[in-house]
C-alpha positions in Angstrom: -18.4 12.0 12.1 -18.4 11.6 16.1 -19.1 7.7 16.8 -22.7 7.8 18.3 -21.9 6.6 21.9 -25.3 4.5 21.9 -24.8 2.8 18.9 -20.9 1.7 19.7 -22.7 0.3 23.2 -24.8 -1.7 20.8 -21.7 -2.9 19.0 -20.2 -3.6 22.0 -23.1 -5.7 23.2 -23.6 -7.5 19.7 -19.6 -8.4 20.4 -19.8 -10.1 23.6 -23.1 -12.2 22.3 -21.8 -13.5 19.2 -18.7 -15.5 19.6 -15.5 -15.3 16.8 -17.3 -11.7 16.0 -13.8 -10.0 15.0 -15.5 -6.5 13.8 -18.7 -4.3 13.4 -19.2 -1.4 11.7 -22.3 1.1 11.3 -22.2 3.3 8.4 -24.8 5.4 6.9 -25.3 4.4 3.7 -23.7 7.1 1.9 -20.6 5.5 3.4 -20.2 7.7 6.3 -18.7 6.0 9.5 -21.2 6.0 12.6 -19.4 3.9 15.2 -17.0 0.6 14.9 -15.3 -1.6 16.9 -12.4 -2.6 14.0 -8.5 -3.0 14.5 -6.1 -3.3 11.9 -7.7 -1.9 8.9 -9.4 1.4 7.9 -13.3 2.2 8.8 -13.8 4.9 6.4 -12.6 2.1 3.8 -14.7 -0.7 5.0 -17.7 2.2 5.3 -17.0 2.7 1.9 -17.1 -0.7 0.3 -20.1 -1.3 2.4 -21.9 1.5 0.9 -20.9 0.3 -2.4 -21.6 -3.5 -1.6 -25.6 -2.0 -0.3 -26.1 -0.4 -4.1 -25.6 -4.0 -5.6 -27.0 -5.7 -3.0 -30.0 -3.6 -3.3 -29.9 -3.5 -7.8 -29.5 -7.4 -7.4 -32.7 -7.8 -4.9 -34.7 -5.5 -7.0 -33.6 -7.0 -10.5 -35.0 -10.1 -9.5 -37.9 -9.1 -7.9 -37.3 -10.0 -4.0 -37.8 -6.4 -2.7 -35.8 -4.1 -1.1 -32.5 -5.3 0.2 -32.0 -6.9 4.0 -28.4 -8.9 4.3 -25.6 -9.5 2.0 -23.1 -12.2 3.5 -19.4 -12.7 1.8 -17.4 -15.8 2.6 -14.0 -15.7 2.2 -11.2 -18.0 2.8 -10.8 -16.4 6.0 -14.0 -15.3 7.6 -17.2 -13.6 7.3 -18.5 -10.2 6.1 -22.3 -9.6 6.5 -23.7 -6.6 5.9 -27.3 -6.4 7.5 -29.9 -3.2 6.4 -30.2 -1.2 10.2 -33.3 1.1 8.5 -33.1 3.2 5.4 -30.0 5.1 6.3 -27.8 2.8 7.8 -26.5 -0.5 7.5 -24.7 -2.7 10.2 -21.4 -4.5 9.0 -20.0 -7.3 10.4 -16.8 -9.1 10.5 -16.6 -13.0 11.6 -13.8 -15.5 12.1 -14.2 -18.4 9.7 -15.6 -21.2 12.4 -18.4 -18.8 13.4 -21.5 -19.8 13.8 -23.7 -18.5 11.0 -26.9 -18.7 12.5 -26.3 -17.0 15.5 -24.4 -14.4 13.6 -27.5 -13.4 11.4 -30.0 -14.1 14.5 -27.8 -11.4 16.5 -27.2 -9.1 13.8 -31.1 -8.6 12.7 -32.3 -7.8 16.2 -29.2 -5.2 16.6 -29.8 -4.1 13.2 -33.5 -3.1 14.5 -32.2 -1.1 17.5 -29.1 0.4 15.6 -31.9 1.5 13.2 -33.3 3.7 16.1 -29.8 4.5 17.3 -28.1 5.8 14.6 -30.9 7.7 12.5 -30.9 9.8 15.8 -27.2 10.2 15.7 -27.1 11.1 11.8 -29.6 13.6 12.3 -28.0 15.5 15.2 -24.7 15.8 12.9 -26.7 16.9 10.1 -28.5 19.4 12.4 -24.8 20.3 13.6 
């Protein structure tokens, strides 16, 4: 898939607002890459796992009865991963240094995820129109 020139501006944007961001990702959520800003490891992979990580996310929510699925974070020793829900067919990944701050990561992230919502269901379309 062409990266939807609109929705890496958005990345771009969510980069310079959220300090120790070190990645972002928007994927469809059949794992298809829209548009990332990530170095040193492969975004079909990552757009992969996220798909995969959104199908628990969203059996876990459901299984206990808190409704459909909005944001999944993962700490690791290293850093961040947070995956945010950016509409029904897309979800916004993101990749954060381990002394970011959380709070602004998640504040940041949910009013991207509203406008990469927009974004990016117009891009998918157009490729699946192509």
């Amino acid at each position: 898939m062409t990266p939807a020139p609109e929705v890496l501006a958005e990345l771009e944007g969510l980069r310079a607002r959220v300090p120790h961001l070190t990645g972002a990702l928007v994927a469809s959520t059949d794992g298809l890459v829209v548009a990332h800003l990530v170095t040193g490891m492969e975004p079909d992979g990552v757009a992969a796992l996220t798909a995969a990580a959104l199908g628990v996310g969203a059996r876990l929510t459901d299984a206990v009865g808190h409704g459909g699925f909005r944001e999944l974070v993962v700490r690791g020793d290293h850093g961040y991963v947070a995956t945010y829900a950016a509409g029904p067919s897309c979800v916004l990944t993101l990749l954060a240094a381990a002394d970011a701050n959380v709070g602004r990561l998640n504040l940041e992230a949910r009013r991207s995820g509203a406008r990469i919502a927009a974004l990016a269901g117009e891009a998918l379309n157009r490729t699946r129109l192509s």
